[in-house]
N, C-alpha and C positions, 0 to 999 in steps of 0.2 A: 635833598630834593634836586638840587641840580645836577647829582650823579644820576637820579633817576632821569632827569629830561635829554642829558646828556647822550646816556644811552639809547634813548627813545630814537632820540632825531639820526644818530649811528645806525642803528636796529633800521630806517626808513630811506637812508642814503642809501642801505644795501638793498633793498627792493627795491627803490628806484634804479640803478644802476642794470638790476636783471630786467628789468621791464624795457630797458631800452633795446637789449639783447634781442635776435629772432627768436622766435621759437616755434617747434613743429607742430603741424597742424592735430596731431595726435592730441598733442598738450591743452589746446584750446576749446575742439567741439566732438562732440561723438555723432555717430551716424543716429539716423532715429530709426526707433525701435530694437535696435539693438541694445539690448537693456536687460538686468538682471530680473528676476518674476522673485515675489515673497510663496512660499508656502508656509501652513501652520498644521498640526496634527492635536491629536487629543490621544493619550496611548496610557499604559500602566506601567510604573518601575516598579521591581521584584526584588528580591534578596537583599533586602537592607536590615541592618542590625538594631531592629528596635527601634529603627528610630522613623518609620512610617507614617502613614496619615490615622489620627484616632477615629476609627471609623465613625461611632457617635456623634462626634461632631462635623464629620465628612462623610459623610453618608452617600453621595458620585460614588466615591470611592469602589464600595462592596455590591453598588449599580453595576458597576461598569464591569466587577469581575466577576457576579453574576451571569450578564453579559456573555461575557466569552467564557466562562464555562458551559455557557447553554450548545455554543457552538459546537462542542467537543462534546455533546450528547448529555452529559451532567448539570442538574437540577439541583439544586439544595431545595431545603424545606421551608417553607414558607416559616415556621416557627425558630429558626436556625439564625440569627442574630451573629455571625461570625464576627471577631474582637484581634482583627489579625494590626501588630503593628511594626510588618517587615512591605506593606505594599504602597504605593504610595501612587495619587492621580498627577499627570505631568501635563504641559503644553512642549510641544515640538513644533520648534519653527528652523525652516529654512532657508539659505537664497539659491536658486537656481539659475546658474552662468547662461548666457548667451551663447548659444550652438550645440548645449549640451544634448549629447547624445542618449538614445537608452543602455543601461550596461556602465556607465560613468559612477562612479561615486562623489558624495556631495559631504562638508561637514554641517552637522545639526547640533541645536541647543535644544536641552531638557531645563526645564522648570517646573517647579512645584507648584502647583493649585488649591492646594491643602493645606493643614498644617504640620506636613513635615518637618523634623528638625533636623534630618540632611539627607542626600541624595547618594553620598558616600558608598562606594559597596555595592551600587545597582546596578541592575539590566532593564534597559528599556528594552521590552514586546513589542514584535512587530507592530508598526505605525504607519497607518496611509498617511501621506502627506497633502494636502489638497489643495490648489491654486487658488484665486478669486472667483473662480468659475466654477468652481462646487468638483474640477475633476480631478482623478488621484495621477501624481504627476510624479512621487517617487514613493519609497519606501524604507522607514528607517529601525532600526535594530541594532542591537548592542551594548555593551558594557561602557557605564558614565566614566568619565575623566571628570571626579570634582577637587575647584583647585581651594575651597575652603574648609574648614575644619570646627570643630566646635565644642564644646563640654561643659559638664554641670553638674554640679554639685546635690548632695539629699538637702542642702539648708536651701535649696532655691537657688543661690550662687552659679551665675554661669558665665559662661566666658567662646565669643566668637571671633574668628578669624576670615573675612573676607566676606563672599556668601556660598554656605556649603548648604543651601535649598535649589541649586541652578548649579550645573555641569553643559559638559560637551561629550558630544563623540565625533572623533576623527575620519573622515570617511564613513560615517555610519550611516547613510542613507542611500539606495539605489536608484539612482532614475529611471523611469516604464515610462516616461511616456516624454516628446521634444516640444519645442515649442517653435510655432513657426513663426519667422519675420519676414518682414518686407524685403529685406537683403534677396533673397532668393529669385523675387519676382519683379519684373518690370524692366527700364530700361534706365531710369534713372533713381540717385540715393540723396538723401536731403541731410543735410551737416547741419548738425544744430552746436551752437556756440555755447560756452560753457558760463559765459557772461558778459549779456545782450552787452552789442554795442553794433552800432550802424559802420561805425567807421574799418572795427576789424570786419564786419562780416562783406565789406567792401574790398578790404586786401584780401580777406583772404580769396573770391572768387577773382581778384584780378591777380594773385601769382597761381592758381589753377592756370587762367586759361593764358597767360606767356607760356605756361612748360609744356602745356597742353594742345591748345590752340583757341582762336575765338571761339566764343558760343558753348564753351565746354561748361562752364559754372556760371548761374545767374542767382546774384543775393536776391532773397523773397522779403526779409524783413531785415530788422536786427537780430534776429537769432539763427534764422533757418538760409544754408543757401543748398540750390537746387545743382546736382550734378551728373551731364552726362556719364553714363559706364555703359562696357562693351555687355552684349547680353548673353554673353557665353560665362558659365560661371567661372571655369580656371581663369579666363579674361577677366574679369572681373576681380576677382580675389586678386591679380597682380595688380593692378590700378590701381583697388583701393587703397594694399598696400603703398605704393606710390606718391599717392595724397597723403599719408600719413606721414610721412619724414619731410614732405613741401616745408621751409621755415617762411613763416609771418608774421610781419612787425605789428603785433597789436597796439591797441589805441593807450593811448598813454592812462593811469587810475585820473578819476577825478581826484581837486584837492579836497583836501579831508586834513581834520584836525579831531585827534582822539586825546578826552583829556578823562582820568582818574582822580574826582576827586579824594579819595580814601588814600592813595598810596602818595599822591602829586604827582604823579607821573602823566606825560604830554609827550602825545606822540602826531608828527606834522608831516604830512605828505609833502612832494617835492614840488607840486604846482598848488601851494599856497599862496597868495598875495596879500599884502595887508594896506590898506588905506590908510591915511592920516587920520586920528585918531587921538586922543586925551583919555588916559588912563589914571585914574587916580586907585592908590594901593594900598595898603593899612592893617594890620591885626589886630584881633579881635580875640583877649585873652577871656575867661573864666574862671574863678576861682572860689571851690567850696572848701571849706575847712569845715570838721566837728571837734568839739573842745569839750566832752563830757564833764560837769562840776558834779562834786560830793554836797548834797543838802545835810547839814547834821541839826538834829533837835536841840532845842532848848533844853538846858539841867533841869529832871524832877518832869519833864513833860509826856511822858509817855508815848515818843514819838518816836519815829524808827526812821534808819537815812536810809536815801535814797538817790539816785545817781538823776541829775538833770542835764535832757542835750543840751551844747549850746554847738546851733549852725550859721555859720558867718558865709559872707555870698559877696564876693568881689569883682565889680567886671570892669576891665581897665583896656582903654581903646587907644591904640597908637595917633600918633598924628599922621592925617593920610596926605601922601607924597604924590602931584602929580606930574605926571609925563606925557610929553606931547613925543608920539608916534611917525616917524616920516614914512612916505608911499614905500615901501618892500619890495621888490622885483625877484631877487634868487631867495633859496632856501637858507642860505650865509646871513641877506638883511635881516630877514625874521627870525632867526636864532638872536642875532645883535639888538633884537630890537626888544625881544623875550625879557632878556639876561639885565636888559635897562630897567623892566620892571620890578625885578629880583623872582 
């Protein structure tokens, strides 16, 4: 345990140490709305080796290829129950970067909706992709990359590796359609911090406006500060870049003490303080034993042995030791003061 705490308090000397460091404004807040968009899709994977959605009991499935077979002028027959098990219904989900163009390519995840037993071997069909706003924003297609594997035996025996129901494809999505931000428009851009605090969102709009000049950035809260820019876009793009490499001494963490009871391991920030204090300490052991006995019958009894538990149940309490705590000032007193209690 005390290699565990040992290291804790190491592991938190070195974040302390970078915290005192500058750091650039990049590091700290992002602009707002500049921000990545989720898309999700609903699409069909093909050419899988048996091991597809059982249509019968995924019945979307033979919907949805129904579906687009109707597209392409072909009907099956309403009495026509197809038992296909190479196709399989997926979800497709996206992230879509901030500024992306149309003509860009995107990477997308396929997953299984059904009861697939892998994805292994497929093509996903063309796929709208569609924002929170119901509109189609890219389009994906292509052959899965799955990194799991899986097998099984006729006795039921099976045996998996990772999850081969969920792939990727690489670049497998187009984007049609961009998304607009606020970047574009207006004459100011608002920096939002990456973790409120009044005092960094203070520096940082007071080393803007030294490199800058006055009146260039004004904090609105702890999160958000407001920032002149030139309204020209090339202007603007070199500014922002600009503000980004600016270094600001953020606000030191609050103290914090993080303790694990399961491992022992405690781990103590470096503006900790401890007050005067009385600790008293002591273990707290348990102890079960089982001792099975042999019961044997009486001669001539017609009685047959039998095995009886026996459970004995020990609980034995140390003498608890107490220790009087003085007031702690650095991070050194509170380890010294730890280490006193064992």
């Amino acid at each position: 345990m005390a290699g565990r705490f040992a290291w804790g308090v190491a592991a938190l000397l070195m974040l302390a140490s970078l915290v005192v460091r500058a750091e650039p404004v990049r590091d700290l807040a992002t602009i707002a709305g500049v921000r990545s968009n989720q898309l999700v899709g609903y699409g069909l994977v093909v050419g899988l080796d048996g091991t597809g959605d059982q249509t019968s009991q995924a019945p979307f499935t033979i919907q949805s290829l129904e579906n687009m077979l109707q597209k392409y002028g072909i009907t099956l027959p309403s009495n026509v129950n197809p038992q296909l098990k190479n196709i399989a219904a997926v979800s497709v989900n996206a992230q879509l970067p901030p500024f992306a163009r149309p003509g860009q390519t995107i990477d997308v995840t396929v997953s299984s909706l059904g009861n697939a037993k892998s994805l292994r071997g497929g093509t996903l069909l063309m796929t709208p992709l569609r924002g929170a706003n119901g509109r189609v924003y890219a389009m994906a297609q292509g052959n899965l990359v799955v990194i799991g594997v899986g097998a099984s035996g006729g006795s039921g025996s099976s045996i998996s590796v990772n999850i081969p129901t969920a792939g990727r494809i690489p670049s497998g999505a187009t984007v049609e359609r961009a998304v607009p931000t606020p970047f574009d428009h207006g004459n100011t851009v608002e920096l939002d911090l990456n973790t409120s605090s009044f005092t960094t969102a203070y520096r940082v709009a007071e080393v803007i406006n030294k490199s800058v000049g006055a009146g260039t950035a004004q904090p609105l809260d702890g999160t958000a500060i407001r920032v002149n820019v030139p309204s020209d876009s090339a202007q603007r793009v070199a500014f922002v870049s600009m503000l980004e490499n600016l270094e600001v001494h953020p606000a030191p963490p609050p103290a914090r003490v993080i303790i694990n009871a399961r491992t022992g391991t405690v781990v103590i920030g470096s503006g900790v303080q401890v007050l005067p204090a009385a600790v008293a300490h002591g273990n707290l052991s348990v102890t079960i034993s089982e001792r099975p006995q042999v019961s044997q019958p009486g001669p001539l009894s017609n009685g047959t042995t039998v095995v009886v538990p026996r459970t004995g149940i020990q609980v034995r309490e140390e003498k608890r030791r107490l220790f009087v705590v003085k007031r702690s000032v650095t991070l050194d007193d509170v380890v010294r003061a730890m280490n006193q209690v064992g």
